[in-house]
N, C-alpha and C positions, 0 to 999 in steps of 0.2 A: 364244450370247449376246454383245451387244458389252462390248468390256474396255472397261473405267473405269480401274485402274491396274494398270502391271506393276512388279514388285519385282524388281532383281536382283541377285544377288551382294552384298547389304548386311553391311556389319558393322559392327560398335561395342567398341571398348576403354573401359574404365575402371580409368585406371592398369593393375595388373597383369592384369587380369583383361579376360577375352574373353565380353562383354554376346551380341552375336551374330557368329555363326559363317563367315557368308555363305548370306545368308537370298535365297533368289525364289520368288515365286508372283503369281497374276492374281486379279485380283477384278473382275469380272463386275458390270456396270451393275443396281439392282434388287437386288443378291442381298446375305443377310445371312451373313455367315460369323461363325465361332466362333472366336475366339482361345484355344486353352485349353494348361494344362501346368503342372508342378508350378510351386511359388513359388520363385521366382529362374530360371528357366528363357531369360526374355527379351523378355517377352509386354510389360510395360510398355514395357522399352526402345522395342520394336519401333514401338508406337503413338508413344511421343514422336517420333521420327522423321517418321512420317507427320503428325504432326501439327502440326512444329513448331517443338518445345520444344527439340530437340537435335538435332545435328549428325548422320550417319554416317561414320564412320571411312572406308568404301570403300563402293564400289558405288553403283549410280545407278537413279533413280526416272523414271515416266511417270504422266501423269497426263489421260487423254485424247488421248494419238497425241500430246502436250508434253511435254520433258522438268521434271522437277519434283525441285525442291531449297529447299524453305522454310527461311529463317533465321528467322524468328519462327512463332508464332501466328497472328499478324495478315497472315505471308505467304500462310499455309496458306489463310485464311480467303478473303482475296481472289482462292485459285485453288477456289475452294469447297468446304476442305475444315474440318469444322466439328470439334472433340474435346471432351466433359468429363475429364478425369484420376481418378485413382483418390483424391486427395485435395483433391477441387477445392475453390478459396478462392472466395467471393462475398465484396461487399461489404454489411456488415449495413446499412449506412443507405440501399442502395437499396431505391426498391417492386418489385414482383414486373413491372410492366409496364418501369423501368428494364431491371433484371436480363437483363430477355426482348430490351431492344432497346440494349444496351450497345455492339455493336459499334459502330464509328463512321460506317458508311455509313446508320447510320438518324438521323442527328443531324440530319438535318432533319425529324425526324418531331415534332410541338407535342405536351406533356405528355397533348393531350388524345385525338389521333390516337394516340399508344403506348399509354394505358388501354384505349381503344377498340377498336385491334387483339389487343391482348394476352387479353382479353376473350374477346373471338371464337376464337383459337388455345386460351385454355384450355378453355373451353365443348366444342369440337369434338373437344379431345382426353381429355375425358372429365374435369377435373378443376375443381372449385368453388374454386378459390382468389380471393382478393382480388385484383385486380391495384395496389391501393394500400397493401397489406399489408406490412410491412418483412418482408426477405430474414431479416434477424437474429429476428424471431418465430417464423419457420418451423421444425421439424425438421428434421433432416439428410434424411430421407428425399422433403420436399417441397420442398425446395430439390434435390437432384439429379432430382425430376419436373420442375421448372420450369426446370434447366438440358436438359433435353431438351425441353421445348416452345421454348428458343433457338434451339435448332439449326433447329426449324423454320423460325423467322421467319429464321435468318442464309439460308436457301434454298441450305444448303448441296447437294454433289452427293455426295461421301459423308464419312460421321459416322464418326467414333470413339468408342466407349462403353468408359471401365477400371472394368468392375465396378460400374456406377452401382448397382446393384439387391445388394446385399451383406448388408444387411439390412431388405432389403425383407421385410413382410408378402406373406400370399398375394394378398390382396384389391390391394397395391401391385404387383403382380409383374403380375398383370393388367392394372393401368392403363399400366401402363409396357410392356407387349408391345404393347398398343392402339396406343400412341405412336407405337414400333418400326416396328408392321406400316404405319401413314399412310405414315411416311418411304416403305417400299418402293413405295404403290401411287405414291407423286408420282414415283415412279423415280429414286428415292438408294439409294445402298449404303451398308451398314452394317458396322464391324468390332467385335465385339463381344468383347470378354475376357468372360468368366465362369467358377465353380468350380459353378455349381450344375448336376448333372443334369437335373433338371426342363426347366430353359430351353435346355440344349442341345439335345432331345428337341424341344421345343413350340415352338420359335421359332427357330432356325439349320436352314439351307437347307446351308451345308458347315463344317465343322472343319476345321483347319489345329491339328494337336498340336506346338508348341515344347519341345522337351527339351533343356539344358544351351545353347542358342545356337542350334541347329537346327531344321528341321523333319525329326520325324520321321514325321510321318505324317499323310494327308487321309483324310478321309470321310465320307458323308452319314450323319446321325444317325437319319434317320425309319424308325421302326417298329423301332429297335433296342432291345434293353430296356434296363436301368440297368447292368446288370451289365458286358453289353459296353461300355459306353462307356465306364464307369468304367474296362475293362480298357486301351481302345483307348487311354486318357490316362495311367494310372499301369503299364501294365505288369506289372500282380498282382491276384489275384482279390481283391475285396473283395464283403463280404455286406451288404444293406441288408434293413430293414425287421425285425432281432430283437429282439423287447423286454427288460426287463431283468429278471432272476428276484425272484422274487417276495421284498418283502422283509417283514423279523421285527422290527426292533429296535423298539420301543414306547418306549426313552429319551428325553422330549425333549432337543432341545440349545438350539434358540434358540427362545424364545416371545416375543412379542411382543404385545399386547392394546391396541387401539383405537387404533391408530396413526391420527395426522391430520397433515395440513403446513398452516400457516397461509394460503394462495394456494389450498386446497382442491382441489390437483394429486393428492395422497391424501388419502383420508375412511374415517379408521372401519375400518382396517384390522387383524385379525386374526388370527395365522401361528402355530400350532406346528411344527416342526420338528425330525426325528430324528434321531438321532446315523447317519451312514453312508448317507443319504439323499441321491439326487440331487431336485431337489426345481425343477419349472421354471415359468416367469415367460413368458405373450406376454398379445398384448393387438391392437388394430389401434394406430397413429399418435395419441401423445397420451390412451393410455391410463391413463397412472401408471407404466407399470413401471423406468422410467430413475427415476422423481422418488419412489418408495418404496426403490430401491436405496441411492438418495444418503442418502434420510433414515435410513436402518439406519445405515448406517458414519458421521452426523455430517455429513455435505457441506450437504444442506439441513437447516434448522428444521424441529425434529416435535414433536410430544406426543404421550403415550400414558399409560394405569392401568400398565402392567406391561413393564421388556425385564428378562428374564431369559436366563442361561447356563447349560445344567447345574443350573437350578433356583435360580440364584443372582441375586437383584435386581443390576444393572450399571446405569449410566450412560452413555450414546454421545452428546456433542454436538460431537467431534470425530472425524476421520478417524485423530486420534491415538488418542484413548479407544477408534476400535475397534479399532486394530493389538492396545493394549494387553490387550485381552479377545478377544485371537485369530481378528479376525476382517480378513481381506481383500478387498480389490474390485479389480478389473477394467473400469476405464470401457468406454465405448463410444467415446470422445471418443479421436481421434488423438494431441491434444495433453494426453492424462491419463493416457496408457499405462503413467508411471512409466519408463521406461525412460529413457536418457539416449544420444542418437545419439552424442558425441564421443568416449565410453567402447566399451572393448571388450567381448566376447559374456560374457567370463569374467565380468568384474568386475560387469557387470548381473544377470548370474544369480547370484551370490553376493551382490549387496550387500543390506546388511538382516540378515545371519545374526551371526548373535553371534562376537568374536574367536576364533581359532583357530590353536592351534598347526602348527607344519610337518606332523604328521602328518595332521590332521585337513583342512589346506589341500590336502594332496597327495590325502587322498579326498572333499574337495569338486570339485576340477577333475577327478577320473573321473568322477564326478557329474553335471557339466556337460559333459563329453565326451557320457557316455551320452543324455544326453538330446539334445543336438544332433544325432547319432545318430537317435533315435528319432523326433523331429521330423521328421526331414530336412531341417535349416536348411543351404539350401546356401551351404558356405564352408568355405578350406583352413586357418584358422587360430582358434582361438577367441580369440586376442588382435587380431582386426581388429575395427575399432570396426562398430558396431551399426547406425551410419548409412552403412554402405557394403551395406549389404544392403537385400534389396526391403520392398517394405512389407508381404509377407504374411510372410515370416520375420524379421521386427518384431514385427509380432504373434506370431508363436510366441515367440518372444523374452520378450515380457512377459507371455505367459500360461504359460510354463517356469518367470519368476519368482515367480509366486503358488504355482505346483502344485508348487515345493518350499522354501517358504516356513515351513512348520512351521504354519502356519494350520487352528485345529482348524474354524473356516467360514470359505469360498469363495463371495463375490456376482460371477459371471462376466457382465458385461453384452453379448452378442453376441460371444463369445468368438471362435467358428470365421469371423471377416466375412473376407474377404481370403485364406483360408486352403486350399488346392489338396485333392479331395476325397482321395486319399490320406493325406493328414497329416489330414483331420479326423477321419477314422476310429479312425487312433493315438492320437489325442487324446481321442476318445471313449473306447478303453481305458485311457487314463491317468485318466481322472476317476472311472472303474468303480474301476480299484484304487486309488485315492486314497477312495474311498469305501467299501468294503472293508475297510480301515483304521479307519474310522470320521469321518473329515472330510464334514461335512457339505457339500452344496455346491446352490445356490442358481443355476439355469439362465436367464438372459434371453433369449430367442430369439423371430425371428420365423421362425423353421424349423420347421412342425409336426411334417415327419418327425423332426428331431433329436431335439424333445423328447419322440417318442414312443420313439425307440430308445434314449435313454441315463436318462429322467427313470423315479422311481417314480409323482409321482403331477404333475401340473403345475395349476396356478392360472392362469385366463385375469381379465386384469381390464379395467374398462368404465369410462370417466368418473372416473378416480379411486379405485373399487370392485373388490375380489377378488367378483365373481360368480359364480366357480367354483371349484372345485377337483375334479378327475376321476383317478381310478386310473388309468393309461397302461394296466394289462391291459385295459380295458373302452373306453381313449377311441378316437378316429379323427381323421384329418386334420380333416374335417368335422365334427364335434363339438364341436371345440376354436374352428373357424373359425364355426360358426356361432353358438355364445357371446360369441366377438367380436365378432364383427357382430350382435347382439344380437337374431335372429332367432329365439330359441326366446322359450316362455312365462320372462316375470320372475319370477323366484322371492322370496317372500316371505321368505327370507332363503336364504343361499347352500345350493346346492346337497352331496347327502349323495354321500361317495364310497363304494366299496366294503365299508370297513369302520366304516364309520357313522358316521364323521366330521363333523362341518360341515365345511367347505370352506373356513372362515374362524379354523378350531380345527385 
């Protein structure tokens, strides 16, 4: 195959610390490869580079038989090389056809020729969007579909993708490989970061594993199973697919009864809830489940007949009222993580906990050892601030500070997005005994396997509506998925689970 680019001997400093190591390898005109490796490894770095955004300390790049060293973005772009980032920023007051033709070489194209093309690019690539629709309307997740229909139009030669698909549904995961696979027939190369299994498997042609700055290891993923690959990236056997043991407790903890949001984003909403239950939340895009998390904890305006704790009438119309009745969240939102980048690992994972003497501070920071630890948040000081770290041990970051937070409920909104599939596994045992314990915890995912391996019973909802509620001993991938997508018979009122439940009780 002919090479599109050669990488050689690259590396990158930040401050004290060695980003990459002296990084080479080739990428193959057509071909999609897989960026994968635990979080903080190098894999971001590595793409800003290619694509841009940052310098390299040493070593030198090709890009087509030319040698190649972009100072911007926009150098990248005009050698054709096109990137979204792991936390990409749009601008909300463009429409979806700006958006698509933002670079600057389409500035001669009339508002009416960009609808027009943008149009046609979304139609082909499988998605129904507005092309006069504001960027700021959209979800996160349709906004990084339509930063991928850009790259189309930029006609780049090859794409960098960090993680666009993090909390992608299944039904999104497929439109978004659709996408993927056009780039390849037009004969662009793809470099793709991902943590999910599934997509290494079903869509990456070869892997390229990053550990610590390095590459330690290639290999093609097809027909290998989950097991190996998981092994081929983290270096230890990990088990998928166990469910969780059957559970007893009949206590409610949190009930809730006819919850609505004024905007009719929820309607009519229903939830009991057990004390030590994991208890999970999907939906497709715009289903309710971000906009009835908020309204539990106070974020958005609700009504209901009934929120009770422990059987106790409570009040929630703030995010404070729910700290104060024990209850936690976890956004979805980058910028709602709670955490504070200019602070250090210590002081974010302790902050929030009530005063404490020398003793009690000397076994909170084992505390916070331990768990950075168990995480595997990579870094040599737990007094380095929080913004010197990658963005998926950020996120472990601010999901360490809920899960030991003293919170007797846990609203997790896409907890594991960003997060390297070893560490989610850990994290999946941290929520089992955290529930064990008896903390209730409330799952948002668009991961069906996750919520089948760690959830007791999971609620799929539709247009604002809990539709279902399903036992995980009894659900499937497909079951879950096709509730969402609303392909089975409508039920005249929600669905009965295993133990005779309403689904909405």
């Amino acid at each position: 195959m002919e090479t599109l680019l050669t990488v050689t001997n690259v590396t990158k400093n930040h401050d004290m610390t060695r980003a990459l190591k002296g990084v080479s390898f080739e990428i193959a005109r057509g071909e999609v490869v897989g960026l994968v490796g635990e979080n903080g490894a190098g894999k971001s770095t590595l793409l800003s580079i290619l694509g841009g955004w940052t310098a390299p300390t040493s070593g030198s790049m090709e890009l087509d038989g030319e040698p190649y060293a972009p100072q911007s973005p926009e150098e990248a772009l005009a050698c054709g090389v096109g990137s979204i980032q792991q936390k990409f920023v749009v601008d909300p007051d463009h429409t979806v056809a700006q958006n698509i033709f933002r670079a600057s070489f389409h500035a001669d194209k009339s508002p009416e020729e960009q609808r027009e093309r943008a149009r046609e690019l979304l139609e082909s690539s499988g998605l129904d969007f507005d092309p006069d629709a504001r960027m700021g309307d959209l979800v996160r997740a349709e906004q990084a579909l339509v930063e991928v229909v850009r790259l189309i139009a930029e006609e780049t030669q090859l794409v960098l993708m960090d993680e666009v698909a993090a909390t992608f549904n299944d039904f999104e995961i497929a439109q978004f490989h659709q996408i993927t696979r056009r780039l390849v027939r037009e004969g662009r190369s793809v470099i793709y970061i991902t943590h999910r299994i599934d997509e290494i498997s079903s869509l990456v042609g070869r892997v390229i594993v990053l550990r610590e700055g390095l590459i330690a290891r290639e290999f093609h993923p097809r027909a290998m199973p989950a097991t190996e690959i998981a092994y081929e990236i983290t270096q230890r056997e990990l088990v998928f697919g166990r469910r969780p043991d059957e559970f007893e407790d009949e206590h409610t903890r949190l009930y809730v009864e006819h919850l609505s949001t004024p905007d009719g984003h929820v309607r009519d909403v229903t939830l009991a809830l057990r004390r030590g239950e994991i208890f999970g939340l999907t939906g497709l895009r715009r289903a309710g489940m971000t906009e009835l998390a908020s309204a539990l904890v106070g974020v958005t305006p609700a009504t209901w007949s009934a929120y009770r704790i422990d059987g106790a009438d409570v009040e929630v119309t703030s995010p404070a009222d729910a700290l104060s009745h024990g209850i936690g969240y976890l956004s979805d939102r980058d910028d709602e993580l709670g955490i504070t980048t200019e602070e250090s690992i210590a002081k974010n994972l302790l902050d929030g906990r009530v005063a404490m003497g020398f003793r009690e501070e000397v076994a909170a920071l084992r505390e916070v050892v331990a768990q950075v630890q168990k995480l595997r948040i990579r870094t040599t000081d737990i007094q380095s601030d929080v913004g010197k770290l990658s963005g998926g041990n950020q996120q472990k970051i601010a999901l360490a500070r809920w899960m030991g937070s003293g919170c007797e409920i846990l609203i997790l909104n896409h907890p594991t997005r960003g997060i390297d599939v070893g560490a989610r596994q850990d994290i999946g045992e941290m929520l089992k005994e955290l529930a064990q314990r008896g903390t209730t915890i409330v799952l948002i995912s668009s991961d069906m396997s996750e919520l089948l391996e760690l959830c007791n019973r999971t609620a799929v909802m539709r247009d604002g509506v809990v539709v279902s509620v399903q036992d995980n001993a009894e659900s499937t991938e497909d079951t879950l998925m096709r509730e969402a997508l609303g392909v089975m018979d409508e039920p005249s009122e929600p669905r009965q689970s295993r133990r005779g439940e309403r689904a909405a009780v």
